[in-house]
C-alpha positions in Angstrom: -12.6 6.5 -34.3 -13.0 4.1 -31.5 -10.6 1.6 -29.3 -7.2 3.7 -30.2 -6.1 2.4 -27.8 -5.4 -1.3 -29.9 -3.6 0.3 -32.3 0.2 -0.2 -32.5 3.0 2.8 -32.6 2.9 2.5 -36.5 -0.3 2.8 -36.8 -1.2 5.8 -34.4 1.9 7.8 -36.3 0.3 7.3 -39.8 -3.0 8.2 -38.1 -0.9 11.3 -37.0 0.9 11.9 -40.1 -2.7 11.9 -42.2 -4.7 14.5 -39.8 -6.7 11.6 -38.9 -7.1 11.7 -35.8 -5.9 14.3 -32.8 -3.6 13.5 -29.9 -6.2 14.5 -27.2 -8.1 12.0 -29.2 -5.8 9.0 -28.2 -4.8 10.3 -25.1 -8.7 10.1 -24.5 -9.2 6.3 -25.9 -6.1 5.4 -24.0 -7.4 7.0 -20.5 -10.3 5.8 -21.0 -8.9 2.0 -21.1 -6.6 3.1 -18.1 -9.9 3.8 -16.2 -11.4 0.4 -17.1 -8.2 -1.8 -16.4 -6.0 -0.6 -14.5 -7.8 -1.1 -10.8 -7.3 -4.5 -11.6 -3.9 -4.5 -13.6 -2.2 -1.7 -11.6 0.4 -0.9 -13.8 0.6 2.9 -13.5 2.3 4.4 -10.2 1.7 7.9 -11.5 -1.1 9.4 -14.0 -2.5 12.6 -14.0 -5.1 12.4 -16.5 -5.6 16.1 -16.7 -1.3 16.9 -17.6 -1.5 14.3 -20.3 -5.2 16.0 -21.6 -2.8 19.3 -21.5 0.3 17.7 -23.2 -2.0 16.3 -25.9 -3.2 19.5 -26.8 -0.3 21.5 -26.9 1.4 18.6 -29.3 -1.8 19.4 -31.5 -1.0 22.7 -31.5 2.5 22.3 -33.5 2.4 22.1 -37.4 3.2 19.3 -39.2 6.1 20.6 -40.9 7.2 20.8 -37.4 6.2 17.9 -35.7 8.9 15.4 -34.3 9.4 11.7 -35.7 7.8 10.2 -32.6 4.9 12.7 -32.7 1.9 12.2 -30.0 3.3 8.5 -29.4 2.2 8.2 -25.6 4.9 6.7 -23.6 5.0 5.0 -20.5 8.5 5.3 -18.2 8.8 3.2 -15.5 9.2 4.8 -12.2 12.8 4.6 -11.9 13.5 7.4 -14.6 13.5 11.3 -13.6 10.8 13.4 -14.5 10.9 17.0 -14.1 6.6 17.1 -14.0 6.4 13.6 -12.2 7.3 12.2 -9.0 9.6 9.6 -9.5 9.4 6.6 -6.8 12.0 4.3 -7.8 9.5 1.6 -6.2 10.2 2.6 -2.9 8.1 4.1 -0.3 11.1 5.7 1.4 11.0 8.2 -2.3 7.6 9.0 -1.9 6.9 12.6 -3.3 10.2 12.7 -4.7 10.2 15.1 -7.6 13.2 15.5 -9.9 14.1 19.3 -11.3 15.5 17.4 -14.8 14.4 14.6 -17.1 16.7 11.6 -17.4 18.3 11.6 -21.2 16.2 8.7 -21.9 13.0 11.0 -21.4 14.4 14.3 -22.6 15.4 12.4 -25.8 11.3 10.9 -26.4 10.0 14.6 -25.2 12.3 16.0 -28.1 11.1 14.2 -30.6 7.7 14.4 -29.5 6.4 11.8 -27.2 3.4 11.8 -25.2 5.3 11.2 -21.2 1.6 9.4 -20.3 3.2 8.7 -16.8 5.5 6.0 -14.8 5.0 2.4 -14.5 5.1 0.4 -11.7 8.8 -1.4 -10.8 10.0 -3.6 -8.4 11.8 -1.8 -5.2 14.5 0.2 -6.9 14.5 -2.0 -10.2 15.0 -5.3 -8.1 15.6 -8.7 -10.6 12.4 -9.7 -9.6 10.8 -11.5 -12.8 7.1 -10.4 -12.0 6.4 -6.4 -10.7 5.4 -6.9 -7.2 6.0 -3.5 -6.2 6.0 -2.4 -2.3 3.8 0.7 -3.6 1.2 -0.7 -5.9 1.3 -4.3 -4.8 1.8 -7.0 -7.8 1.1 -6.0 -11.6 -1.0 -8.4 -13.7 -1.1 -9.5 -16.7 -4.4 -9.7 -17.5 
């Protein structure tokens, strides 16, 4: 099945639910957009391609009957929530590298009931009010 990645969150669980497609699948269609998009967009401050390869197919792994509600959904978290397995910025240079030992509750809770953690967005310097991301890391983020 091609161009996952154009499905909504509905639609990807019900393709979960059904065996019709894998995680790793999505995760692959979704990468693979990434790859295409995001040197222009820029909307990803950290993605390790190969960790969310390796979290897809352990999330295959699990059997249905114990699969959570949000099951293989990949999630963004913008880079201003702990990660325990990703550095977390906070759109600042000065936090380069810095790597959390916990997840924030918001990201324990979507890991629990089975999320996808894809990686962290980009966000202004420490969550600034700034209407547009114009990060002092990645530069701005389009829209495009």
């Amino acid at each position: 099945m091609a161009n996952l990645y154009i499905l909504n969150a509905t639609q990807v669980l019900d393709l979960f639910k059904n065996n019709t497609i894998t995680v790793e699948q999505y995760a692959r269609s979704l990468l693979d957009r990434i790859d295409e998009r995001d040197g222009i967009v820029k909307a990803w401050v950290y993605l390790d391609s190969e960790f969310v390869l390796n979290q897809a197919r352990a999330l295959d792994q699990i059997p249905p009957e114990e699969r959570g509600p949000l099951h293989g959904l990949a999630i963004g978290v913008k880079d201003i929530m702990n990660t325990k397995d990703m550095p977390t910025q906070f759109g600042s240079p000065i936090y380069k590298e810095h790597q959390s030992c916990f997840d924030s509750s918001a990201v324990a809770i979507l890991r629990n009931a089975g999320a996808l953690i894809f990686g962290l967005s980009t966000n202004p310097h420490f969550l600034g009010l700034s209407p547009v991301v114009i990060g002092l890391i990645m530069g701005p983020t389009r829209w495009e």
